[in-house]
ZAKOL-395711 format. One record per atom (N, C-alpha, C): residue number from 1; residue in one letter; x, y, z. Coordinates in nm, 4 decimals. Layout:
+-----+---+----------+----------+----------+
!   k ! r !       xx !       yy !       zz !
+-----+---+----------+----------+----------+
! NUM ! a !        X !        Y !        Z !
...
+-----+---+----------+----------+----------+
! end
This chain:
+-----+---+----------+----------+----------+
!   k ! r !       xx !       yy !       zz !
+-----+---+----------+----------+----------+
!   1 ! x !   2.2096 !  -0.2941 !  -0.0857 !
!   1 ! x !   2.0758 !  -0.2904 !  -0.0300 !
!   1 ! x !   2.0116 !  -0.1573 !  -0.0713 !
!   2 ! x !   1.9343 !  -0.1562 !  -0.2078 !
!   2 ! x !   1.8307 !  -0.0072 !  -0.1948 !
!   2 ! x !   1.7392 !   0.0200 !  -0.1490 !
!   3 ! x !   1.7450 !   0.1372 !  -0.1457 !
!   3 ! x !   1.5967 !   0.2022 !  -0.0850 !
!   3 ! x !   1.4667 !   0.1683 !  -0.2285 !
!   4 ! x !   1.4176 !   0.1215 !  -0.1666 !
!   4 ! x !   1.2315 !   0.0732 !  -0.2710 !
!   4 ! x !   1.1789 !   0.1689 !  -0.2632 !
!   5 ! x !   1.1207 !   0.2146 !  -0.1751 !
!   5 ! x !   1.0068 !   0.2594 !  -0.1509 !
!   5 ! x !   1.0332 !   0.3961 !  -0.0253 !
!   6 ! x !   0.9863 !   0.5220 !  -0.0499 !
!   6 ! x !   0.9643 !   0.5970 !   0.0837 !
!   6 ! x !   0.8087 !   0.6031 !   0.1365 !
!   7 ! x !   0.7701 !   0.5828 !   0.2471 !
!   7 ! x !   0.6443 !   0.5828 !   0.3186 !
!   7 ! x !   0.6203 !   0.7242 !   0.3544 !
!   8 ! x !   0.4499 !   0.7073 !   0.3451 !
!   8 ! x !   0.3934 !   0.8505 !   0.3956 !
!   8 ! x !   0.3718 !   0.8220 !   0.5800 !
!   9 ! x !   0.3968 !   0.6932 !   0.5890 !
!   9 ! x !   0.3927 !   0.6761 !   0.7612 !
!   9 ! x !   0.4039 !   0.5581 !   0.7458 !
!  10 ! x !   0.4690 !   0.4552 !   0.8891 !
!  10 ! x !   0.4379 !   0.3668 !   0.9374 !
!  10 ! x !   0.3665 !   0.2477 !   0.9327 !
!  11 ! x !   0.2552 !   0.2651 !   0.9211 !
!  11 ! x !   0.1469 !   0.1650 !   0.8612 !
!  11 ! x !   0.1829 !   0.1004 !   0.6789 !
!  12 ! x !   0.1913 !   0.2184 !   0.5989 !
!  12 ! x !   0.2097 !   0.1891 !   0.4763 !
!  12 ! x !   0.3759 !   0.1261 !   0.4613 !
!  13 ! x !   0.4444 !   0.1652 !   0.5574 !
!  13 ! x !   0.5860 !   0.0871 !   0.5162 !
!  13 ! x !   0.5338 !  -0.0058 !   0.5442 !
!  14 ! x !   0.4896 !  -0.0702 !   0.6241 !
!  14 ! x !   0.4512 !  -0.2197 !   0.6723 !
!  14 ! x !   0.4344 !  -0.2891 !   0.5891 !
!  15 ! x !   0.3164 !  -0.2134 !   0.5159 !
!  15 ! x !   0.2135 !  -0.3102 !   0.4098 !
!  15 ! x !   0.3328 !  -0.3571 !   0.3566 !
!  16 ! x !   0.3675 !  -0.2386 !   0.2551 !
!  16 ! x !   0.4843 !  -0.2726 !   0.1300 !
!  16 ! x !   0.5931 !  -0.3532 !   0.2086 !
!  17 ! x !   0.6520 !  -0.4014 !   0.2810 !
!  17 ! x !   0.7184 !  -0.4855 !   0.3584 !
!  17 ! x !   0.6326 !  -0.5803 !   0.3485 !
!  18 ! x !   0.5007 !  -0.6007 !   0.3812 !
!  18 ! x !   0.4483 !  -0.7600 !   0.3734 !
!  18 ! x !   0.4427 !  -0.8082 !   0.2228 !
!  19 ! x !   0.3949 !  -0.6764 !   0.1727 !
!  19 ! x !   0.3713 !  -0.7555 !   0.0158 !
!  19 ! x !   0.5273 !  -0.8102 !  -0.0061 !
!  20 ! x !   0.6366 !  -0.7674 !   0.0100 !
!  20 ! x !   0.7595 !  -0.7678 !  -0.0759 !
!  20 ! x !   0.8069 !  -0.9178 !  -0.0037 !
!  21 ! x !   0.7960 !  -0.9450 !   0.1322 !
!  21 ! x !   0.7634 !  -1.0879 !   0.1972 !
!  21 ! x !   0.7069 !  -1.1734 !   0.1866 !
!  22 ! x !   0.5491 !  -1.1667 !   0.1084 !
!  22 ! x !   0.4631 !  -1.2392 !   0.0821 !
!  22 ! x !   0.4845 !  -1.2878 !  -0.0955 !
!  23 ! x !   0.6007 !  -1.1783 !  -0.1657 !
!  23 ! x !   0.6530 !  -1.2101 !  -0.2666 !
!  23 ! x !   0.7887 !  -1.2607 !  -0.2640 !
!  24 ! x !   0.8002 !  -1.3442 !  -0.1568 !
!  24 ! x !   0.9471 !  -1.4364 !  -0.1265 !
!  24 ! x !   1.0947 !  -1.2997 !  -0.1464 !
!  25 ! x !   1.0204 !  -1.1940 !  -0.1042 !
!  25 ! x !   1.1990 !  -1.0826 !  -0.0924 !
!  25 ! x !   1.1751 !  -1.0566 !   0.0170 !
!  26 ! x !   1.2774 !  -1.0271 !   0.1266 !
!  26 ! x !   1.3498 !  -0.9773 !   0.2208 !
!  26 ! x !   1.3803 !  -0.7864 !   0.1938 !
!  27 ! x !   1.2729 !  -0.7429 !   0.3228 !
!  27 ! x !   1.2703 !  -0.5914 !   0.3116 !
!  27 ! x !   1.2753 !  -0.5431 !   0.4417 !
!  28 ! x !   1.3291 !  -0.4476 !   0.4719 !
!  28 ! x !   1.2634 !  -0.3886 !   0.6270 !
!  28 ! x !   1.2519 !  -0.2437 !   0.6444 !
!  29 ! x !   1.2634 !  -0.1900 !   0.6902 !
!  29 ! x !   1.1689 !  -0.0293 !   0.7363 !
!  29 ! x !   1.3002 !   0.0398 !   0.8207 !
!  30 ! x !   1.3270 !   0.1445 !   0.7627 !
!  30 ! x !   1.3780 !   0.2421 !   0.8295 !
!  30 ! x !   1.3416 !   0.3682 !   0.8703 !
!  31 ! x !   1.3977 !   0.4807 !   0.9801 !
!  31 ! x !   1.3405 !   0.5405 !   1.0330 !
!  31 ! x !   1.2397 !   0.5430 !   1.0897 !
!  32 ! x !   1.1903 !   0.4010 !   1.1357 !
!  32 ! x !   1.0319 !   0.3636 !   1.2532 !
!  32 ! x !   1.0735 !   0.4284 !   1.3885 !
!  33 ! x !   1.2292 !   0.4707 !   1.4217 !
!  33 ! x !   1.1688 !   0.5466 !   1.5233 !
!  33 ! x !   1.2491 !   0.6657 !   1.5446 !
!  34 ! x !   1.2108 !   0.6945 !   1.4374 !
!  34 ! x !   1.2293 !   0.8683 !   1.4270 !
!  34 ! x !   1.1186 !   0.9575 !   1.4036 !
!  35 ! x !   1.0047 !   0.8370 !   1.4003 !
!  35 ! x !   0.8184 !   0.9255 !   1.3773 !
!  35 ! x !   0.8086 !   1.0086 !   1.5009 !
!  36 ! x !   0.8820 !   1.0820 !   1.5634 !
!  36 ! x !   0.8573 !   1.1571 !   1.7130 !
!  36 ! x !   0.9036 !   1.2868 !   1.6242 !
!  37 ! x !   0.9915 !   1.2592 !   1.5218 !
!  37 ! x !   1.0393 !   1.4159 !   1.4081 !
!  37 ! x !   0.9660 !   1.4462 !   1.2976 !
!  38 ! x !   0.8403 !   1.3404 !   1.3290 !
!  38 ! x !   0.7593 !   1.3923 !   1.1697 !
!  38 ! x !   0.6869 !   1.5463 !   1.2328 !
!  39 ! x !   0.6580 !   1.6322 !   1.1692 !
!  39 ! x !   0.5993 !   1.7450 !   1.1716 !
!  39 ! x !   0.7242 !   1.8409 !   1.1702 !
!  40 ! x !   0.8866 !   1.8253 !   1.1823 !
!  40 ! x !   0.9981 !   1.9201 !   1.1760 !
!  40 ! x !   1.0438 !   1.8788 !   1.0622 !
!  41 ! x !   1.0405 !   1.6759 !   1.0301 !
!  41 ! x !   1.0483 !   1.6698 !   0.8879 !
!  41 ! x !   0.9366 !   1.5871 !   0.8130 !
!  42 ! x !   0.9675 !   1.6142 !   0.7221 !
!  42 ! x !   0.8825 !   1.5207 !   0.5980 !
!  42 ! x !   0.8472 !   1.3659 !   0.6163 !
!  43 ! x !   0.7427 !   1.2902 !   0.6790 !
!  43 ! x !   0.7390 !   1.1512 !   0.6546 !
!  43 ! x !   0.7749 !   1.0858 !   0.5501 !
!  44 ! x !   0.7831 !   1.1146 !   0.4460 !
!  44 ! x !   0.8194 !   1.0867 !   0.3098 !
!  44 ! x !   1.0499 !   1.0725 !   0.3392 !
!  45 ! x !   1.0742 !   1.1519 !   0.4088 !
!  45 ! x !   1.2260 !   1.1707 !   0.3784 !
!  45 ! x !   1.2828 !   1.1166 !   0.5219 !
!  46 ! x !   1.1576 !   1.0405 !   0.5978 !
!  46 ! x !   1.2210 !   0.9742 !   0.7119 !
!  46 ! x !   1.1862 !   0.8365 !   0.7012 !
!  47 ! x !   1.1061 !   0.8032 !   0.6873 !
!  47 ! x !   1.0533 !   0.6607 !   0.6681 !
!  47 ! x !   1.0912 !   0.5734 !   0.5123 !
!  48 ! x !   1.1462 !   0.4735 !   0.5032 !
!  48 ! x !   1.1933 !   0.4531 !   0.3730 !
!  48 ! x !   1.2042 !   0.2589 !   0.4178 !
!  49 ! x !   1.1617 !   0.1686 !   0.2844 !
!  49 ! x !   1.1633 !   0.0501 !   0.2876 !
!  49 ! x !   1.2858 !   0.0161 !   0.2418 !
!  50 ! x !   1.3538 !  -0.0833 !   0.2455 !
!  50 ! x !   1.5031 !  -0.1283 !   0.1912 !
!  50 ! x !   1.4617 !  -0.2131 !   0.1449 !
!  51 ! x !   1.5115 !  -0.2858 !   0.0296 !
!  51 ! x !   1.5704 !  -0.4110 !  -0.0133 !
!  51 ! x !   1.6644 !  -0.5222 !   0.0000 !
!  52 ! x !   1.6098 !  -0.6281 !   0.0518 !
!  52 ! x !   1.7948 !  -0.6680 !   0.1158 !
!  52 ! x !   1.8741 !  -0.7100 !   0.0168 !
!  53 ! x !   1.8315 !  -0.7784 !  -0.0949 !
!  53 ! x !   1.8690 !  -0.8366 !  -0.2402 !
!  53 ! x !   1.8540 !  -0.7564 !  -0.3303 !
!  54 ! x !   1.9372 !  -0.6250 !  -0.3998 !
!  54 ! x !   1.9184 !  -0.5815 !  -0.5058 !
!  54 ! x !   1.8802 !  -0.6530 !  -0.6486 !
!  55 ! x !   1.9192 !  -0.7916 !  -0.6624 !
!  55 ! x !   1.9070 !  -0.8388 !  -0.7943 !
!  55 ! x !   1.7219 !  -0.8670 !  -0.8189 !
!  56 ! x !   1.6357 !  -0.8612 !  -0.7114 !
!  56 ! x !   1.5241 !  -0.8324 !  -0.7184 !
!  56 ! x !   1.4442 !  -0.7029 !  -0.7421 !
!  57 ! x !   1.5089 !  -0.6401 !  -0.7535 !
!  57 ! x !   1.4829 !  -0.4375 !  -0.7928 !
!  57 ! x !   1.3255 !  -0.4775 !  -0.8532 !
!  58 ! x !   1.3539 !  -0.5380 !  -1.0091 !
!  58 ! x !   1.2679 !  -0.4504 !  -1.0567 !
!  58 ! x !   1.1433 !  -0.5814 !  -1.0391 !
!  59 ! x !   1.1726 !  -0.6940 !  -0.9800 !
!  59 ! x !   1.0596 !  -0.7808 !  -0.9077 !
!  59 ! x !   0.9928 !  -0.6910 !  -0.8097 !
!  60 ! x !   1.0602 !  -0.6184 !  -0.7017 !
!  60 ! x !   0.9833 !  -0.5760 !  -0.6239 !
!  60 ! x !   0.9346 !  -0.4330 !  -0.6717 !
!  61 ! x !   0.9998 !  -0.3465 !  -0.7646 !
!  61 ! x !   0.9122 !  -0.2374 !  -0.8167 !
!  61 ! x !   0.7485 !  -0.2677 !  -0.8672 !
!  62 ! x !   0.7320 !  -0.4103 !  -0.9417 !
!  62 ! x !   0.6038 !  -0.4314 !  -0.9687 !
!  62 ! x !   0.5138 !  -0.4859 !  -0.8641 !
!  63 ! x !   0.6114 !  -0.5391 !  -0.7729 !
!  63 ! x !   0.4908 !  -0.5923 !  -0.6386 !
!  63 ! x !   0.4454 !  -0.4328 !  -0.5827 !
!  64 ! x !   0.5435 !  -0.3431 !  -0.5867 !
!  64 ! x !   0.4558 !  -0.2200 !  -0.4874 !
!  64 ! x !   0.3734 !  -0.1173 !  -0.6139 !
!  65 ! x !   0.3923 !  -0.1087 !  -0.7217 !
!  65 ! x !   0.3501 !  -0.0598 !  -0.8465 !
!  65 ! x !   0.1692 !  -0.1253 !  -0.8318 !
!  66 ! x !   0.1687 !  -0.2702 !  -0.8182 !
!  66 ! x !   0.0446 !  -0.3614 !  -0.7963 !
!  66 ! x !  -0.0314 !  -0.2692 !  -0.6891 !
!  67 ! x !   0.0543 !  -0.2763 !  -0.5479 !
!  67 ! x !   0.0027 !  -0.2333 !  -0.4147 !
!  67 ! x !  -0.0389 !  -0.1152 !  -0.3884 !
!  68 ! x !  -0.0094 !   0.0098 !  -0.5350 !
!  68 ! x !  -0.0501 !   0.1332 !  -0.4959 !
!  68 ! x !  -0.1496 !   0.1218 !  -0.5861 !
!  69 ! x !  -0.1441 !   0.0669 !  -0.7252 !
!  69 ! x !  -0.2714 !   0.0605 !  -0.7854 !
!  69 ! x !  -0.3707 !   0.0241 !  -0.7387 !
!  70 ! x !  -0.3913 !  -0.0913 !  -0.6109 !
!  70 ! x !  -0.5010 !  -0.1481 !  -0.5934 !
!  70 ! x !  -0.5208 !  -0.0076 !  -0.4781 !
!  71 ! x !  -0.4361 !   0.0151 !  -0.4220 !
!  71 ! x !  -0.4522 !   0.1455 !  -0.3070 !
!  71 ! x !  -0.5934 !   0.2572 !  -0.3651 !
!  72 ! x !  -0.5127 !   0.2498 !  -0.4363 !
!  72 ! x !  -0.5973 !   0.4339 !  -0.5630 !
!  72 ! x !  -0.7190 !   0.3425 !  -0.6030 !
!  73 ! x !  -0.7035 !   0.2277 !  -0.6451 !
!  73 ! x !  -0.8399 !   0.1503 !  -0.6741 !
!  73 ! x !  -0.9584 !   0.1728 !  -0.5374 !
!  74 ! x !  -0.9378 !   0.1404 !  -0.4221 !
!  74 ! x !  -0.9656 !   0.1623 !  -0.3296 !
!  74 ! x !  -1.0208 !   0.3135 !  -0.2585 !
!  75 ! x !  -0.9348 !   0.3635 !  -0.3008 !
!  75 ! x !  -0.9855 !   0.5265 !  -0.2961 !
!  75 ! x !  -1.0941 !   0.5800 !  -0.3614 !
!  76 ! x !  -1.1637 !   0.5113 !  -0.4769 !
!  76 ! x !  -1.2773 !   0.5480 !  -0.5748 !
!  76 ! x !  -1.3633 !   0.4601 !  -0.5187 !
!  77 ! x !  -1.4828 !   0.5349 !  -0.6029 !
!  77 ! x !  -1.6245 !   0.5068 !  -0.5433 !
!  77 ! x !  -1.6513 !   0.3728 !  -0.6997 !
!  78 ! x !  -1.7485 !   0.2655 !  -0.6389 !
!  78 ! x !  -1.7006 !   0.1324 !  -0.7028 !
!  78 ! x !  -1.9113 !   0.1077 !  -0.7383 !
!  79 ! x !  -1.8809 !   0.0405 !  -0.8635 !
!  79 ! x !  -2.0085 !  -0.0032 !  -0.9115 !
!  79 ! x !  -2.0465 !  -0.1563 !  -0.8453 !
!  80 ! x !  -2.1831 !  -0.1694 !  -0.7953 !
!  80 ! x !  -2.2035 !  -0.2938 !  -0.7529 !
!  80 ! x !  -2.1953 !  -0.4118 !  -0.9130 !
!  81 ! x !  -2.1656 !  -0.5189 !  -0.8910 !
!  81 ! x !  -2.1843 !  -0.5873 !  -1.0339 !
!  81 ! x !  -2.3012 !  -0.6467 !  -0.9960 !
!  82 ! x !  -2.3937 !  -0.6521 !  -0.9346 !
!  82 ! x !  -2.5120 !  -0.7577 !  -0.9331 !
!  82 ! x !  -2.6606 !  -0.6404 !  -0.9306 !
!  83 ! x !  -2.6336 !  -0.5136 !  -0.8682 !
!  83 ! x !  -2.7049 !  -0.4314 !  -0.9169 !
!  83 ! x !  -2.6991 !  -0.2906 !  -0.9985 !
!  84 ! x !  -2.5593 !  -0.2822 !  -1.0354 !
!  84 ! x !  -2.5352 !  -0.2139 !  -1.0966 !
!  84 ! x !  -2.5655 !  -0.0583 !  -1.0392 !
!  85 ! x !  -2.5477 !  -0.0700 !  -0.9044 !
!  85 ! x !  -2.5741 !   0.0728 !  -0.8304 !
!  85 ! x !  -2.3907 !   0.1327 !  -0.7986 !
!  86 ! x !  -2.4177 !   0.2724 !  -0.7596 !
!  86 ! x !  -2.2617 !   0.3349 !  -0.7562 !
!  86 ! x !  -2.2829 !   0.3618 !  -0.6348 !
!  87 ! x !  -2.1463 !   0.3434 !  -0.6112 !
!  87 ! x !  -2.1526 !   0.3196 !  -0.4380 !
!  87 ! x !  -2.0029 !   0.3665 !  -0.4064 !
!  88 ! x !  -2.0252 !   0.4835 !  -0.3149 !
!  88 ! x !  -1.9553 !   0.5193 !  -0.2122 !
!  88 ! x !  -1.8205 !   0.4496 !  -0.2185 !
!  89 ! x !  -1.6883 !   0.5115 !  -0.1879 !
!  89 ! x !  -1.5652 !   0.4452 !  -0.1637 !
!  89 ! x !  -1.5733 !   0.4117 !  -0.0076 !
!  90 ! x !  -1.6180 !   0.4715 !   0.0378 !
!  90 ! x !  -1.6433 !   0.3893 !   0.2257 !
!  90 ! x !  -1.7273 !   0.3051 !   0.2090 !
!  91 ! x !  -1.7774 !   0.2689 !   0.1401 !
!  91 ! x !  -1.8696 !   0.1407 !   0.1680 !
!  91 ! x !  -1.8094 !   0.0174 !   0.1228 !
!  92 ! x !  -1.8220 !  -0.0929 !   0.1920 !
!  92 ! x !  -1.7620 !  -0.1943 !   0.1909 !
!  92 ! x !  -1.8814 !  -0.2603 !   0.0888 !
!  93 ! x !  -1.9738 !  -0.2699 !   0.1097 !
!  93 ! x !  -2.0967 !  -0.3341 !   0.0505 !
!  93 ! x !  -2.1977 !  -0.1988 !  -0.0238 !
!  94 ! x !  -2.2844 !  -0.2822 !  -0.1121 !
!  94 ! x !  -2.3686 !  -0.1967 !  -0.1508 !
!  94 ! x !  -2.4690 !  -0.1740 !  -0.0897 !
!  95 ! x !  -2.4994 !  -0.0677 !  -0.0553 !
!  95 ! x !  -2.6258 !  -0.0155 !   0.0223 !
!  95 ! x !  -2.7358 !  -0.0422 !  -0.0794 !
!  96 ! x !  -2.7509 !  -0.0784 !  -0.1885 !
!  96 ! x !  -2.9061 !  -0.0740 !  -0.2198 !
!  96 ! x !  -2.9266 !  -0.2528 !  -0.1896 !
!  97 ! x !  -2.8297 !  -0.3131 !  -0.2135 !
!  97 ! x !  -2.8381 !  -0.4569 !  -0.2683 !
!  97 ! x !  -2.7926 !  -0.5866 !  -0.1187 !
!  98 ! x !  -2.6850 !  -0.5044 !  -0.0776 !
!  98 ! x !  -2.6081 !  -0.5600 !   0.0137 !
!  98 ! x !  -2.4436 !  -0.6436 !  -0.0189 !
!  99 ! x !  -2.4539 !  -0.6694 !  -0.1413 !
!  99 ! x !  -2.3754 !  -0.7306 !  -0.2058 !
!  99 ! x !  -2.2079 !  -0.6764 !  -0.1327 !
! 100 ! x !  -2.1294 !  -0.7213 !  -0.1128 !
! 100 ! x !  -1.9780 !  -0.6771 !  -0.0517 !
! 100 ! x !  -1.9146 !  -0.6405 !  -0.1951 !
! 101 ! x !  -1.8305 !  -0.5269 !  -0.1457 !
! 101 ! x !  -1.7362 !  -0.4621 !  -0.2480 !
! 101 ! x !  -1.6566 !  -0.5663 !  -0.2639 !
! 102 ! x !  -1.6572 !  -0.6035 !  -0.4322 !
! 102 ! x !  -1.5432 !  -0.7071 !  -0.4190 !
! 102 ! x !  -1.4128 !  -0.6611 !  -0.4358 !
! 103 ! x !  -1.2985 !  -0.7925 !  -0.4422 !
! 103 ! x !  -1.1669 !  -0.7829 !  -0.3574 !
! 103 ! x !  -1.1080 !  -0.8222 !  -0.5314 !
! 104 ! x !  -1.0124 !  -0.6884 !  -0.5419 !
! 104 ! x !  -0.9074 !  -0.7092 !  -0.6675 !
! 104 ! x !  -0.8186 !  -0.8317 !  -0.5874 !
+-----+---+----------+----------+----------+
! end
């Protein structure tokens, strides 16, 4: 059983646990309750996703490889395609047009 993935918290092990579920592998989350020691240690060196099936390694390296790209995709500020205005990474929609940020 390897370690996949280390989390910056809680929430993000999750995700990567659903994606790796929603890609037919079996994963679960360790150190969820040792978040009472983050600030003495590193979230990164307490929180960590497992694999339950190693022979899926490098299946699930590209499901979370996908999940951080679209992450960082998400983090940038995004062009409307119908008016071609630049728009804010908090904005869900375009403020000139209304149009919704679309979904990779």
């Amino acid at each position: 059983m390897p370690l996949i993935y280390r989390a910056a918290n809680l929430v993000e092990a999750q995700l990567v646990v659903d994606e790796l579920r929603a890609g037919g592998m079996q994963a679960h989350i360790t150190g969820s309750y040792l978040s009472g020691a983050i600030g003495e240690l590193p979230p990164s060196e307490i929180i960590g996703v497992w694999l339950e099936q190693a022979q899926h390694h490098d299946r699930a390296r590209s499901i979370i490889d996908d999940f951080e790209a679209a992450r960082q995709q998400e983090e940038r500020d995004w062009r409307c395609s119908h008016c071609q205005e630049s728009v804010g990474r908090e904005f869900g929609a375009c403020w000139q047009c209304g149009r919704p940020r679309p979904v990779r």
